[in-house]
C-alpha positions, 0 to 999 in steps of 0.5 A: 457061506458066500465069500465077497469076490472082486468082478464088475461085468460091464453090463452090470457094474457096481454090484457086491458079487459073492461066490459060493467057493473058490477053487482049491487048486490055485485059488482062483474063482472058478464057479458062479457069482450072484449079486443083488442087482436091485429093482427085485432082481437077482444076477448071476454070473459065470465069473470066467465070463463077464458076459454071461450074466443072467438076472431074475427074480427070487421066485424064479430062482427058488423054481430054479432051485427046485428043479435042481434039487428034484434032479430035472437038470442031472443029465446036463451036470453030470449027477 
C-alpha cells in the first residue's frame, strides 16, 4: 500500500508523490517516491534528495523489478 507524501522537486513540480513506508523511528520519510509523471513516464525520487529524481516507462520498470527480484542487484542492497 502507498501512503500519499508532501515532495514537489523543482525539476518535476506538481506531481501526486506516494511512498511505499515511512520510517518507523520519527516518522519522517525516508525511502523512495514514485509519481505518475504523465506522457507514459513513471518518476522516482529519493525523498532525501529532490535532485535525485529518475523517469522511466513501465516496461522499463517491470525490467527493473525483475532484475531485482532475480537478485542481479543483491550485491549492492546488501541481500
Amino acid at each position: 500500500m502507498s501512503t500519499p507524501v508532501e515532495f514537489d522537486p523543482a525539476s518535476h513540480p506538481g506531481l501526486a508523490w506516494s511512498v511505499a513506508m515511512q520510517s518507523q523511528l520519527d516518522d519522517q520519510v525516508q525511502c523512495f517516491a514514485i509519481a505518475d509523471a504523465g506522457g507514459g513516464l513513471v518518476a522516482i525520487a529519493n525523498i532525501s534528495n529532490e535532485n535525485a529524481v529518475i523517469t522511466g516507462t513501465p516496461g522499463e520498470l517491470r525490467k527493473l523489478k525483475a532484475a531485482f527480484a532475480a537478485g542481479q542487484y543483491d550485491h549492492l542492497i546488501g541481500a
